[in-house]
N, CA, C, O and CB atoms as a CASP TS submission, in Angstrom:
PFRMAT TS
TARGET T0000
AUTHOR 0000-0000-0000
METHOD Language model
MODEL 1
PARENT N/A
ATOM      1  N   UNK     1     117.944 318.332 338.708  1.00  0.00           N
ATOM      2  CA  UNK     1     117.370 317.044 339.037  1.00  0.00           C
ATOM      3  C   UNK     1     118.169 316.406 340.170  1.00  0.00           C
ATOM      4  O   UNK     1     119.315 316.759 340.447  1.00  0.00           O
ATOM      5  CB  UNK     1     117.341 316.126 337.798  1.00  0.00           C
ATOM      6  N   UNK     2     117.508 315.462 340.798  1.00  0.00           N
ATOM      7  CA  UNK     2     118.029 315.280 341.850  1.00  0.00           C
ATOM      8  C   UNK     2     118.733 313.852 342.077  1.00  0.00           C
ATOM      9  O   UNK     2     117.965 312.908 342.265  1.00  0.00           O
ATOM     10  CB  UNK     2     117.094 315.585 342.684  1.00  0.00           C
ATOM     11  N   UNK     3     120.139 313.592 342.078  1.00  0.00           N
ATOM     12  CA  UNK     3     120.830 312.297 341.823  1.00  0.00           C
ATOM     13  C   UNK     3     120.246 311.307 343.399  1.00  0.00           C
ATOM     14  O   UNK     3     120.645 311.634 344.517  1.00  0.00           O
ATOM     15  CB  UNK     3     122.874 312.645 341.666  1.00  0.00           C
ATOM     16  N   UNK     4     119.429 310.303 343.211  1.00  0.00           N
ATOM     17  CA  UNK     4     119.241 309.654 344.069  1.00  0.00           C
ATOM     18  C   UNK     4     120.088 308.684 344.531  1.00  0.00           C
ATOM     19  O   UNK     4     120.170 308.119 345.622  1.00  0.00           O
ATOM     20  CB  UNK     4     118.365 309.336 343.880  1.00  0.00           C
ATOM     21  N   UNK     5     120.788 308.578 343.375  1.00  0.00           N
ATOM     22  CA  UNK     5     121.850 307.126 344.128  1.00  0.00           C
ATOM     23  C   UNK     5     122.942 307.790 345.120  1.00  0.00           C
ATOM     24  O   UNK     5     123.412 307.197 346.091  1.00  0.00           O
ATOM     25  CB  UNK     5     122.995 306.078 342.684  1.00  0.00           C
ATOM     26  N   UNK     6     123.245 308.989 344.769  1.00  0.00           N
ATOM     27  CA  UNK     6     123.733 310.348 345.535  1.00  0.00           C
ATOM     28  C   UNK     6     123.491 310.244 346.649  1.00  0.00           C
ATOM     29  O   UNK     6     124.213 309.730 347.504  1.00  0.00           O
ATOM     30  CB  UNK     6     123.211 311.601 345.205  1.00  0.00           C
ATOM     31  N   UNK     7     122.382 310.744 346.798  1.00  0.00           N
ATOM     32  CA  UNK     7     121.502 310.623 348.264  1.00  0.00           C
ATOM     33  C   UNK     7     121.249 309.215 348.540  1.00  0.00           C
ATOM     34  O   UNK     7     120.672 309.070 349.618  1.00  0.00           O
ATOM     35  CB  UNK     7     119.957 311.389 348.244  1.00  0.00           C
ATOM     36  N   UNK     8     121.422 308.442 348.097  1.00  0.00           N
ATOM     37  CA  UNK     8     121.518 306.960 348.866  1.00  0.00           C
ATOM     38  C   UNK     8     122.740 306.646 349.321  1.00  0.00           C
ATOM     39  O   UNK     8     122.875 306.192 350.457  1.00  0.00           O
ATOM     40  CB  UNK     8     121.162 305.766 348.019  1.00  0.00           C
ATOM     41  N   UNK     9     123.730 306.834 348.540  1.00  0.00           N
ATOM     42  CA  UNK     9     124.968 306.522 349.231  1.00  0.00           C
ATOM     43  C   UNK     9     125.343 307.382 350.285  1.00  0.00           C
ATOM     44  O   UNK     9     125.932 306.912 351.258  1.00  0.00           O
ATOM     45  CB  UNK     9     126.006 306.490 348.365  1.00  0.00           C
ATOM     46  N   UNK    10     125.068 308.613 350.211  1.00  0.00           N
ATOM     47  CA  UNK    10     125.217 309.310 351.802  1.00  0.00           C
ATOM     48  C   UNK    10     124.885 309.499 352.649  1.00  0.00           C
ATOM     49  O   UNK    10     125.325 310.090 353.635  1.00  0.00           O
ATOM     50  CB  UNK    10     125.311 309.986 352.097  1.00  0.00           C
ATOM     51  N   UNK    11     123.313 308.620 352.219  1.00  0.00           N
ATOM     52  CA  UNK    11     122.572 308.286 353.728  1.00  0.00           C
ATOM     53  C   UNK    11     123.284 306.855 354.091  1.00  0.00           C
ATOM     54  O   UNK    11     123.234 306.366 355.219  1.00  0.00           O
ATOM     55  CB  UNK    11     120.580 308.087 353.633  1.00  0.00           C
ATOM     56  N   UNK    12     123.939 306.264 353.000  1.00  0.00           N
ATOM     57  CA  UNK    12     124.569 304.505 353.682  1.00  0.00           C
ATOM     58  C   UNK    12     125.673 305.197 354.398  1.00  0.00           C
ATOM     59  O   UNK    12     125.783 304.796 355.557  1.00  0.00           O
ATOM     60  CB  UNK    12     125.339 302.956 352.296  1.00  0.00           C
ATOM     61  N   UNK    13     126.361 305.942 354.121  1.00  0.00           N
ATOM     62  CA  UNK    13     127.751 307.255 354.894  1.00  0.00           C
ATOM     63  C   UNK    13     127.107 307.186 356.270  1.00  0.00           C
ATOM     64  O   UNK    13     127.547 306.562 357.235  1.00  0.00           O
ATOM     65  CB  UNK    13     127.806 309.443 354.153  1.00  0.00           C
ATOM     66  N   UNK    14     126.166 307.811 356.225  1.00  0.00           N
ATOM     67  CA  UNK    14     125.630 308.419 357.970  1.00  0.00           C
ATOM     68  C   UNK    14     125.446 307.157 358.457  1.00  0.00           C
ATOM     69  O   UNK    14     125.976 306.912 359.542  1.00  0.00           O
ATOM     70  CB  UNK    14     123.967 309.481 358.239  1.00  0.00           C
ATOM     71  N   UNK    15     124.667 306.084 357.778  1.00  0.00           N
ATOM     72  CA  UNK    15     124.138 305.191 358.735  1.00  0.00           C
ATOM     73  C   UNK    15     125.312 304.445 359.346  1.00  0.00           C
ATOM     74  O   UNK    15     125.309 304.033 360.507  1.00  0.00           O
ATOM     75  CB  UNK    15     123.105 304.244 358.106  1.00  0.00           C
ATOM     76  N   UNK    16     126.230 304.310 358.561  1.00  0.00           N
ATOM     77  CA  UNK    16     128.184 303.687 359.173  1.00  0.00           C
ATOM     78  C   UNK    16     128.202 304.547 360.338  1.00  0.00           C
ATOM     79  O   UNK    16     128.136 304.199 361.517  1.00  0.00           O
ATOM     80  CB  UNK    16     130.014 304.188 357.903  1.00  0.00           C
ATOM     81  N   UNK    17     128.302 305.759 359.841  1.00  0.00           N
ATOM     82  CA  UNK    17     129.173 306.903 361.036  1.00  0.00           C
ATOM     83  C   UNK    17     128.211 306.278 362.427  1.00  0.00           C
ATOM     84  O   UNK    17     128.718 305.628 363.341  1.00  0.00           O
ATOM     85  CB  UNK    17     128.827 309.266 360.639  1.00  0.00           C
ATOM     86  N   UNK    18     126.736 306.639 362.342  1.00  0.00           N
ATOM     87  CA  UNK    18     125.929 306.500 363.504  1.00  0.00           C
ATOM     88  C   UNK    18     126.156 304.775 363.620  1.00  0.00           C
ATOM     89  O   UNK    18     125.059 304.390 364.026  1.00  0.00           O
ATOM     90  CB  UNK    18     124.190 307.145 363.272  1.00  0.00           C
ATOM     91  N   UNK    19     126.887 303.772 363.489  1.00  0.00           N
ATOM     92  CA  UNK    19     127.089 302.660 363.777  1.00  0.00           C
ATOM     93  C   UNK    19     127.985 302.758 364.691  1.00  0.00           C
ATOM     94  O   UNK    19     127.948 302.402 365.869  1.00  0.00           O
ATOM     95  CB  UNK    19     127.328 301.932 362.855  1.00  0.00           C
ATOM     96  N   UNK    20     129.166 303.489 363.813  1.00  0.00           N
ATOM     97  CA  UNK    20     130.550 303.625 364.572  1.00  0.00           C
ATOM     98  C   UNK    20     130.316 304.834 365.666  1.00  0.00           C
ATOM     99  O   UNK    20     131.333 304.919 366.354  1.00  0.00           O
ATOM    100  CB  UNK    20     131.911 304.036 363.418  1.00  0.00           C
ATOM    101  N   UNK    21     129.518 305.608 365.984  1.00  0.00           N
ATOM    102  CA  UNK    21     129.051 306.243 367.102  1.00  0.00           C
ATOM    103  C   UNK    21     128.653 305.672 368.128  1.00  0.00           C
ATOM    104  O   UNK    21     129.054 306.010 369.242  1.00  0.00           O
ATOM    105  CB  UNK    21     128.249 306.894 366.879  1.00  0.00           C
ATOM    106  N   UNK    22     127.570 304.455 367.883  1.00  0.00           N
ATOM    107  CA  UNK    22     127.555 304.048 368.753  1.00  0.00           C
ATOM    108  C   UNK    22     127.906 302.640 369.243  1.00  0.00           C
ATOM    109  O   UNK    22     127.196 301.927 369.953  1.00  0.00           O
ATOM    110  CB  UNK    22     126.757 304.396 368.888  1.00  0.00           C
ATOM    111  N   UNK    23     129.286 302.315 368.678  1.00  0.00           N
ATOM    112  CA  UNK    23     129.883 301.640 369.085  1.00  0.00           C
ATOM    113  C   UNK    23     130.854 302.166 370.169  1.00  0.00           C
ATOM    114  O   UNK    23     131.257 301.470 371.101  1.00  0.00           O
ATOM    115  CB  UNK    23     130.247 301.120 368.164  1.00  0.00           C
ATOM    116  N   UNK    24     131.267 303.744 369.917  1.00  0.00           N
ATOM    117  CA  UNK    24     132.061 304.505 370.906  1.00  0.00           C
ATOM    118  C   UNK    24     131.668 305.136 372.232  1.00  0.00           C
ATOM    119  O   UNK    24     132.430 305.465 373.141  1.00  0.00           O
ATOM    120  CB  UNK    24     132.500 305.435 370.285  1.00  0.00           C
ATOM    121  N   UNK    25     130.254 305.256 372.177  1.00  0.00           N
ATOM    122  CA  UNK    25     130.015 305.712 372.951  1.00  0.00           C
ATOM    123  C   UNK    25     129.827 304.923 374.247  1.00  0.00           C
ATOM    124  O   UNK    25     129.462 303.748 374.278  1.00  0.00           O
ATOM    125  CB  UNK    25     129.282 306.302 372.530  1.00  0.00           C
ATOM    126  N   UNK    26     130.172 305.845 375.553  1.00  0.00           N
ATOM    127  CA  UNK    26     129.724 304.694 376.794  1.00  0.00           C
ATOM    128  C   UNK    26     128.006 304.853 377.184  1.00  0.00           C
ATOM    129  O   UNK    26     127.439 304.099 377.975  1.00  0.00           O
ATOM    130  CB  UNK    26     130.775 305.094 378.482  1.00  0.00           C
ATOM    131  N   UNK    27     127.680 305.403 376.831  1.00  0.00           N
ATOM    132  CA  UNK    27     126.454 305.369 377.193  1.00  0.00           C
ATOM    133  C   UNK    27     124.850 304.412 376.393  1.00  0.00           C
ATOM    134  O   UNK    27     124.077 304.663 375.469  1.00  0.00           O
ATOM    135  CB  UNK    27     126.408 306.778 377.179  1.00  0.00           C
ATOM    136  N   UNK    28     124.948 303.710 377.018  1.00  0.00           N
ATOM    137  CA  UNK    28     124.026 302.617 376.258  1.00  0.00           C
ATOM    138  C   UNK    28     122.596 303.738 375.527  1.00  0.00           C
ATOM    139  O   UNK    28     122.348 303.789 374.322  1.00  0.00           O
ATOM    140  CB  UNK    28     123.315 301.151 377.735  1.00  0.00           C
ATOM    141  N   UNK    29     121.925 304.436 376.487  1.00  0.00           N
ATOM    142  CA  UNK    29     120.964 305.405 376.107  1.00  0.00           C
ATOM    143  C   UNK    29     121.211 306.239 374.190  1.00  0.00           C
ATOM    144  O   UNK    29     120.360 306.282 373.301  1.00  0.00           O
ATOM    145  CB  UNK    29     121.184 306.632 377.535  1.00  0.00           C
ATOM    146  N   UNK    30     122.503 306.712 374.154  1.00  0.00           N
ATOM    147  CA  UNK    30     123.112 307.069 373.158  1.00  0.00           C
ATOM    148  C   UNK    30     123.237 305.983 372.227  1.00  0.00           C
ATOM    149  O   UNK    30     122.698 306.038 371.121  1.00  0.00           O
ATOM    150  CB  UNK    30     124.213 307.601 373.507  1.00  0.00           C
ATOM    151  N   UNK    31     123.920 304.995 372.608  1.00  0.00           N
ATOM    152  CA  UNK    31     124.589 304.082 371.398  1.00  0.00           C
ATOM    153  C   UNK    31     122.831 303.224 370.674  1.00  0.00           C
ATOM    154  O   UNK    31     122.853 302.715 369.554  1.00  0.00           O
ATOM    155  CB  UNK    31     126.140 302.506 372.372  1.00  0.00           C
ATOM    156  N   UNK    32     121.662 303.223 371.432  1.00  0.00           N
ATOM    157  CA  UNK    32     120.498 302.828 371.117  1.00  0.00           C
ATOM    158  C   UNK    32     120.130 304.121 370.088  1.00  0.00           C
ATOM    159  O   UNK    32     119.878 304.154 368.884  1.00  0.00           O
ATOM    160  CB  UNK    32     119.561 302.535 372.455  1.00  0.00           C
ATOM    161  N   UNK    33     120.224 305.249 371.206  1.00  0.00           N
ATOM    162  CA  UNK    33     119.918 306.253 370.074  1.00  0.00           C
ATOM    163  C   UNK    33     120.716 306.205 368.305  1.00  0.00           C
ATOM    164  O   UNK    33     120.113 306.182 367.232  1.00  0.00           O
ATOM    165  CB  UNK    33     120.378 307.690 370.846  1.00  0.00           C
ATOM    166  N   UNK    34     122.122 306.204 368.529  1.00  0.00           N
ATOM    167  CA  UNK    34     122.938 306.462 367.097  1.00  0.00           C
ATOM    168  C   UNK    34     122.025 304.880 366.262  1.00  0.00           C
ATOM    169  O   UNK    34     121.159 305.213 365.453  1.00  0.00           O
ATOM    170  CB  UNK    34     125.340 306.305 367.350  1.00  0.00           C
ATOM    171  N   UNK    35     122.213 303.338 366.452  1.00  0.00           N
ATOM    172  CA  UNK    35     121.692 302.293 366.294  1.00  0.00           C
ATOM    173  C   UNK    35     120.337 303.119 365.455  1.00  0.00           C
ATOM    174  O   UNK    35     120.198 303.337 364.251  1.00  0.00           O
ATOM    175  CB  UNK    35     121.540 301.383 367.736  1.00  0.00           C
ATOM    176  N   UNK    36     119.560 303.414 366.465  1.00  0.00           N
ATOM    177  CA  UNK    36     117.880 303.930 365.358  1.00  0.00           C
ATOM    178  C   UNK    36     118.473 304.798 364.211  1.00  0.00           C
ATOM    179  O   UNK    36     118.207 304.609 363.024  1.00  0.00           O
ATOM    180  CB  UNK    36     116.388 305.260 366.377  1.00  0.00           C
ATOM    181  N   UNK    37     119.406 305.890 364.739  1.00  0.00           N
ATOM    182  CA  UNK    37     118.734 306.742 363.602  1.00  0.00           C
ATOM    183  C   UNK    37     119.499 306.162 362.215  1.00  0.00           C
ATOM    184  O   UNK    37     119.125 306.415 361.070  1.00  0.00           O
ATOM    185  CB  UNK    37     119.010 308.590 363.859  1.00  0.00           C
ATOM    186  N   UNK    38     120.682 305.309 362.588  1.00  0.00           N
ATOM    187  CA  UNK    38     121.426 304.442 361.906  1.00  0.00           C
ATOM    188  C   UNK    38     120.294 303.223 361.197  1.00  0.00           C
ATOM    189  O   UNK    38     120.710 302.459 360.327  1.00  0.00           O
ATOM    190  CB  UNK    38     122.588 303.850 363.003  1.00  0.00           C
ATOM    191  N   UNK    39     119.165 303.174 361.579  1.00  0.00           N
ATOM    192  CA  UNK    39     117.997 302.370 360.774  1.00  0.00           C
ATOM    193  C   UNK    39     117.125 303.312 359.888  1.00  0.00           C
ATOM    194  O   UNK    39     116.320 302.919 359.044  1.00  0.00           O
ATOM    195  CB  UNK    39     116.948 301.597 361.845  1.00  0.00           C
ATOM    196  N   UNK    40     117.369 304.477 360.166  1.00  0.00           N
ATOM    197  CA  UNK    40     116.226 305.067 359.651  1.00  0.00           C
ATOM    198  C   UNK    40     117.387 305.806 358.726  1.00  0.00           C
ATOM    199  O   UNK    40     116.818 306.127 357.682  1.00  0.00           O
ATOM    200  CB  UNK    40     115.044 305.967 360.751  1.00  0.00           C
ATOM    201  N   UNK    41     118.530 306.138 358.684  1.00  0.00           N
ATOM    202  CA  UNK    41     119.221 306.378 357.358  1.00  0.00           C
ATOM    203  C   UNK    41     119.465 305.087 356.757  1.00  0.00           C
ATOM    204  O   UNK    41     120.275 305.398 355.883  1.00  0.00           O
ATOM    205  CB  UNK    41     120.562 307.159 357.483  1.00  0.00           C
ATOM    206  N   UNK    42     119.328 304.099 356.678  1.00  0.00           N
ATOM    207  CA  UNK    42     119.287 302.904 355.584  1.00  0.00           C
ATOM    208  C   UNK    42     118.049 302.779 354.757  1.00  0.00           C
ATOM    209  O   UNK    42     118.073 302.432 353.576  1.00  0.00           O
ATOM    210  CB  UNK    42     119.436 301.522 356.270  1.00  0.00           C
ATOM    211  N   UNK    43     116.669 303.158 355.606  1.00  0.00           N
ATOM    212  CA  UNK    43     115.624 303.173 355.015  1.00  0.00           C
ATOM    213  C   UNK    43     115.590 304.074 354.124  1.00  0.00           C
ATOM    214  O   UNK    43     115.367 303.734 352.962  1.00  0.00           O
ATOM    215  CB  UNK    43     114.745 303.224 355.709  1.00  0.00           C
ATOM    216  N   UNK    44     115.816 305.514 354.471  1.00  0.00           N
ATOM    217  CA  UNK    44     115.620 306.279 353.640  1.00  0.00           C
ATOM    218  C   UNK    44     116.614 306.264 352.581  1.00  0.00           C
ATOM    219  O   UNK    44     116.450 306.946 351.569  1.00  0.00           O
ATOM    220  CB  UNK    44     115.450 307.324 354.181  1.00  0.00           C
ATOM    221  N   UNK    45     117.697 305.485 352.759  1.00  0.00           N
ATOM    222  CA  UNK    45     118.768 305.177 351.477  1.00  0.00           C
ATOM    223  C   UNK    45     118.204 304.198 350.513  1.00  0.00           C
ATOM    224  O   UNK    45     118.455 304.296 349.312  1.00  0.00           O
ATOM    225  CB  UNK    45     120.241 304.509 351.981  1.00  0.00           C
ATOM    226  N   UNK    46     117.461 303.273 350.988  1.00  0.00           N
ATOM    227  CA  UNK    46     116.708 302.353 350.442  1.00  0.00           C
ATOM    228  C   UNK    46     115.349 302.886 349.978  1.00  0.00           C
ATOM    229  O   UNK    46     114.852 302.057 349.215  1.00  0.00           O
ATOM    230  CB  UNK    46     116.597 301.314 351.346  1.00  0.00           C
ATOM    231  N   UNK    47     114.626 303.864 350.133  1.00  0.00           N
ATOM    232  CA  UNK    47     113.434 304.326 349.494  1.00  0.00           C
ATOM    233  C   UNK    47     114.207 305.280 348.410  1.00  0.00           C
ATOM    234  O   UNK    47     113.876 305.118 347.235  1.00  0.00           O
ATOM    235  CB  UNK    47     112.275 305.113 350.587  1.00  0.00           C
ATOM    236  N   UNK    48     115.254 306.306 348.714  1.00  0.00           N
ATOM    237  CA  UNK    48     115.830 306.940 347.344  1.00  0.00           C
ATOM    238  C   UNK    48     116.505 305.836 346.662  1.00  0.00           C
ATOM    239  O   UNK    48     117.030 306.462 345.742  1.00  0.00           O
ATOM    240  CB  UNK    48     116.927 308.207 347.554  1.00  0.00           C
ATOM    241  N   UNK    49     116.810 304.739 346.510  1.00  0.00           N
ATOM    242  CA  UNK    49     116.951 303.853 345.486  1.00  0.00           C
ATOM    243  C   UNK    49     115.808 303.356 344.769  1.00  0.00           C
ATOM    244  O   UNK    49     115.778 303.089 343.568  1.00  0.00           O
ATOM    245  CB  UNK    49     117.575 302.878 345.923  1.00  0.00           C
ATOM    246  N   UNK    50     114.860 303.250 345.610  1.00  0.00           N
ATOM    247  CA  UNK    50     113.165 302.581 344.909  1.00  0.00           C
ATOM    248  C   UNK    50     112.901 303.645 343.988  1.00  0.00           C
ATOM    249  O   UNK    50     112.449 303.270 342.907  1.00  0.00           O
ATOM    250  CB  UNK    50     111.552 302.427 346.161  1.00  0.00           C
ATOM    251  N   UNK    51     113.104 305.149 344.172  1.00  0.00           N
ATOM    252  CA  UNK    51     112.656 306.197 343.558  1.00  0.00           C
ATOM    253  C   UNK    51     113.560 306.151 342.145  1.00  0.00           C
ATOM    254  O   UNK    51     113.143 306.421 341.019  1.00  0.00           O
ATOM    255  CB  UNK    51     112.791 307.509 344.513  1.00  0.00           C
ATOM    256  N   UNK    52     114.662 305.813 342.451  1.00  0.00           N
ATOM    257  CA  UNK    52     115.750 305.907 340.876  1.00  0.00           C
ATOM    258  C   UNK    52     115.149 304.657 340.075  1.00  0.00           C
ATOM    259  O   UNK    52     114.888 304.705 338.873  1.00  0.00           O
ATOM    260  CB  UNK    52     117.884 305.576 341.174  1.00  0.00           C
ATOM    261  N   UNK    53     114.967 303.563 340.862  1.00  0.00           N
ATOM    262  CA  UNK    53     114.417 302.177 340.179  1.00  0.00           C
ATOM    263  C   UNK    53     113.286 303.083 339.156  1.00  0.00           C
ATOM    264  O   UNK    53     113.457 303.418 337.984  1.00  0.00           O
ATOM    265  CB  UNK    53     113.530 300.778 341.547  1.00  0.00           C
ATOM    266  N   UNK    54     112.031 303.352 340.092  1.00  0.00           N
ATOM    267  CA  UNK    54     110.665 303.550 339.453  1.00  0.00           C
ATOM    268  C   UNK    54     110.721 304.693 338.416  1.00  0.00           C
ATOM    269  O   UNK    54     109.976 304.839 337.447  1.00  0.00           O
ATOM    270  CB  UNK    54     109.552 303.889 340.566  1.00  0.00           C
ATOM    271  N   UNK    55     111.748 305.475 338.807  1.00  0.00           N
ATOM    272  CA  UNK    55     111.800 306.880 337.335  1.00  0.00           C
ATOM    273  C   UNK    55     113.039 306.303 336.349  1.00  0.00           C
ATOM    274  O   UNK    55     113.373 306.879 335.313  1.00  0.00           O
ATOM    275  CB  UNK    55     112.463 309.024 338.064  1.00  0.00           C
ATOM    276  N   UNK    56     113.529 305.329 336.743  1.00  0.00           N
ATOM    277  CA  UNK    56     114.123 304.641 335.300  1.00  0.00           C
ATOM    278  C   UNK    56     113.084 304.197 334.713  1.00  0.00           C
ATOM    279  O   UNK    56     112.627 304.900 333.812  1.00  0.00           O
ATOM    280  CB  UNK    56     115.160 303.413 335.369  1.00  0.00           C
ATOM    281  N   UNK    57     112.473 303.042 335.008  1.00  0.00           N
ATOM    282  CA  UNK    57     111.155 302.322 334.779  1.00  0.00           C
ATOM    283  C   UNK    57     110.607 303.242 333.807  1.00  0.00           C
ATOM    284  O   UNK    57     110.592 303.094 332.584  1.00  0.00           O
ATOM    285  CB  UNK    57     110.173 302.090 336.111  1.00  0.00           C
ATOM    286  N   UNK    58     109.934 304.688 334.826  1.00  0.00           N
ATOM    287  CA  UNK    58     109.500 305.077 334.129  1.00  0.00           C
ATOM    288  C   UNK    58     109.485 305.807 332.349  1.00  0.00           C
ATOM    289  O   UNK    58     108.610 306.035 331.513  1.00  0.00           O
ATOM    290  CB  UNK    58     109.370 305.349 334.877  1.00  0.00           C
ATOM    291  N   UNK    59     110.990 305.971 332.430  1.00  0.00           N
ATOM    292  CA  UNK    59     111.947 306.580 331.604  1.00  0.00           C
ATOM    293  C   UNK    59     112.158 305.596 330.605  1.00  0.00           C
ATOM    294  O   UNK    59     112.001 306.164 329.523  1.00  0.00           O
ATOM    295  CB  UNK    59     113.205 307.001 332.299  1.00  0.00           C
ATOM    296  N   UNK    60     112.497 304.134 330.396  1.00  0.00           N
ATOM    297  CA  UNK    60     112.184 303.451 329.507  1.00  0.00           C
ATOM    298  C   UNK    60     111.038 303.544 328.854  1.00  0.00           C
ATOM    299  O   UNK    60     110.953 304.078 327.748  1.00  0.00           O
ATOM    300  CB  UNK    60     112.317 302.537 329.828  1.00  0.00           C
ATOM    301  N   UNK    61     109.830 302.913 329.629  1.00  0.00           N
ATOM    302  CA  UNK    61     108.743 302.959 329.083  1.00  0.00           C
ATOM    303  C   UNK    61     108.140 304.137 328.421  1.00  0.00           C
ATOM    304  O   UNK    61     107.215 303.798 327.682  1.00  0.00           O
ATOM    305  CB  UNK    61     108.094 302.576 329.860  1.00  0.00           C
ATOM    306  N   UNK    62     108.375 305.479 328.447  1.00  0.00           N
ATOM    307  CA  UNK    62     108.386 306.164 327.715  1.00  0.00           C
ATOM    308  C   UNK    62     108.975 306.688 326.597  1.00  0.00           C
ATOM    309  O   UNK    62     108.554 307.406 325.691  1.00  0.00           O
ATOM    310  CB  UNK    62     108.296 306.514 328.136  1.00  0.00           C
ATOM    311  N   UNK    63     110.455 305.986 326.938  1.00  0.00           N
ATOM    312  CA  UNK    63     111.105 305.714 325.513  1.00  0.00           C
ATOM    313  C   UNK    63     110.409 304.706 324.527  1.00  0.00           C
ATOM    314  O   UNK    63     109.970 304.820 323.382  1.00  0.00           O
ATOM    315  CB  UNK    63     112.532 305.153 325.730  1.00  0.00           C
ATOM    316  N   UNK    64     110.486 303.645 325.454  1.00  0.00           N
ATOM    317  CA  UNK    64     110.315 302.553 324.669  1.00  0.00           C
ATOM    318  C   UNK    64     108.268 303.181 323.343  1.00  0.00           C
ATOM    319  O   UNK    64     107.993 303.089 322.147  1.00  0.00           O
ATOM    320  CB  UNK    64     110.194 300.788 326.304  1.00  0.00           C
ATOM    321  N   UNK    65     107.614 303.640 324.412  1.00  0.00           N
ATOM    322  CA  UNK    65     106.395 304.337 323.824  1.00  0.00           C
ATOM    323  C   UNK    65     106.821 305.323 322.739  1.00  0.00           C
ATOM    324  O   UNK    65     106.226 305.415 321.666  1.00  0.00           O
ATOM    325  CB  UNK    65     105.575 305.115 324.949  1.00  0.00           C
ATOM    326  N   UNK    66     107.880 306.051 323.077  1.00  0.00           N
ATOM    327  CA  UNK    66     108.093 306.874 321.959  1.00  0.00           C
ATOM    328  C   UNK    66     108.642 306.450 320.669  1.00  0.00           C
ATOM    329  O   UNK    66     108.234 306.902 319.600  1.00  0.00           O
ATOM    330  CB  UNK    66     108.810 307.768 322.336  1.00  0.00           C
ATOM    331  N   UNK    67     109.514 305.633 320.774  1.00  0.00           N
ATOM    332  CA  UNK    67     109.892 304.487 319.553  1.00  0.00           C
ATOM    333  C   UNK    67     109.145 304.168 319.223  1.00  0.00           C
ATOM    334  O   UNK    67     109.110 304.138 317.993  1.00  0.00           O
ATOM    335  CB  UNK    67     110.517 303.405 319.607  1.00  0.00           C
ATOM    336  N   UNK    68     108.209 303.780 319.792  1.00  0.00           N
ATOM    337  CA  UNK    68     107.147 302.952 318.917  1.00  0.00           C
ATOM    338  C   UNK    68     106.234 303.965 318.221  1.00  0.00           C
ATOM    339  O   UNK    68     105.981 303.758 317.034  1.00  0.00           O
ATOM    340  CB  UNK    68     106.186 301.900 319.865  1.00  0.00           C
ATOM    341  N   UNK    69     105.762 304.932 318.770  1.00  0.00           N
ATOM    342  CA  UNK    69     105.089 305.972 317.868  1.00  0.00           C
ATOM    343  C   UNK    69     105.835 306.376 316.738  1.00  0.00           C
ATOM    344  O   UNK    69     105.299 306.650 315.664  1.00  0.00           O
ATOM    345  CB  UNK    69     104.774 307.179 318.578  1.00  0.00           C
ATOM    346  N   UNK    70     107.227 306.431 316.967  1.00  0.00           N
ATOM    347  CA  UNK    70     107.867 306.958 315.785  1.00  0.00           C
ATOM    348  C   UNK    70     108.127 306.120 314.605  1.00  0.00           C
ATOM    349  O   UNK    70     107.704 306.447 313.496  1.00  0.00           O
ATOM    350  CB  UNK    70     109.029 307.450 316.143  1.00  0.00           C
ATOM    351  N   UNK    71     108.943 304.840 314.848  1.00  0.00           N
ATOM    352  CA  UNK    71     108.238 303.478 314.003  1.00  0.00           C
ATOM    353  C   UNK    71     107.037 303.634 312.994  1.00  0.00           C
ATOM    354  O   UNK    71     107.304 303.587 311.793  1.00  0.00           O
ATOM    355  CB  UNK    71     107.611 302.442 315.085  1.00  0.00           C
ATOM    356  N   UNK    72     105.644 303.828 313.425  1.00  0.00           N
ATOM    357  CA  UNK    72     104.512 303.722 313.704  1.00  0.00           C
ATOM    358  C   UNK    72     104.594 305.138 312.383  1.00  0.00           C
ATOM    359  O   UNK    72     104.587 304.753 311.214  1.00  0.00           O
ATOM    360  CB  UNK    72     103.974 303.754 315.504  1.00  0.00           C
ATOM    361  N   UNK    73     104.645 306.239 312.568  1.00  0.00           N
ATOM    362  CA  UNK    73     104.863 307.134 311.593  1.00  0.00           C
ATOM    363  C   UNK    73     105.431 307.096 310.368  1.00  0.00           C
ATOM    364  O   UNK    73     105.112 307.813 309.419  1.00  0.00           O
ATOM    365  CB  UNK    73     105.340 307.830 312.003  1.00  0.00           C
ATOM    366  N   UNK    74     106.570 305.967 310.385  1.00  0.00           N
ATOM    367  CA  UNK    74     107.920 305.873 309.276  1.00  0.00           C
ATOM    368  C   UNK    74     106.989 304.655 308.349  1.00  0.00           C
ATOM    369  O   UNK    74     106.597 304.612 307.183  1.00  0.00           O
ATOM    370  CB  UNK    74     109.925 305.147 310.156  1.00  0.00           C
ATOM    371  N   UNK    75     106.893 303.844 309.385  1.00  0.00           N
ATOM    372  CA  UNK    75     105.759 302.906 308.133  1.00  0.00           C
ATOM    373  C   UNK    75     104.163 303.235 307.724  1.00  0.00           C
ATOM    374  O   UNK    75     103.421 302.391 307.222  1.00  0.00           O
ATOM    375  CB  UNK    75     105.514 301.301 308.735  1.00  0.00           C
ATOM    376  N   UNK    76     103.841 304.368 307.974  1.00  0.00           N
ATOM    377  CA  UNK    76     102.708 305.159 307.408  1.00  0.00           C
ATOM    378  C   UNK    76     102.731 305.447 306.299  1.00  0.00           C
ATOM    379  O   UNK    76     101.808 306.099 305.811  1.00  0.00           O
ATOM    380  CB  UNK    76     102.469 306.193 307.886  1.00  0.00           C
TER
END
């Protein structure tokens, strides 16, 4: 299974590095370039967090459903 907060925190890793890239670099063309892709690893750090949110979510509520069926049996 695949740890998303994992992969979120090491896309927040890259998106620093490509900050601090293009803070070093002399070339404005570059430092725009590192800047984007430095937006587009936050996003995608931020959509693998939505994904851990929604399969917890989901993961309760199927607990929580399964408790209740089982409940549901014991007072039968």
């Amino acid at each position: 299974m695949v740890d998303h907060l994992v992969r979120a925190g090491a896309m927040r890793d890259r998106a620093k590095r490509c900050e601090a890239f293009a803070s070093q670099t002399k070339s404005e063309k570059f430092a725009d370039c590192y800047r984007l892709l430095s937006q587009n690893y936050n996003i995608l750090a931020t959509v693998e967090e939505e994904r851990f949110a929604r399969e917890m979510e989901r993961a309760r509520a199927a607990s929580a459903n399964h408790m209740a069926r089982a409940a549901g049996s014991i007072l039968r």
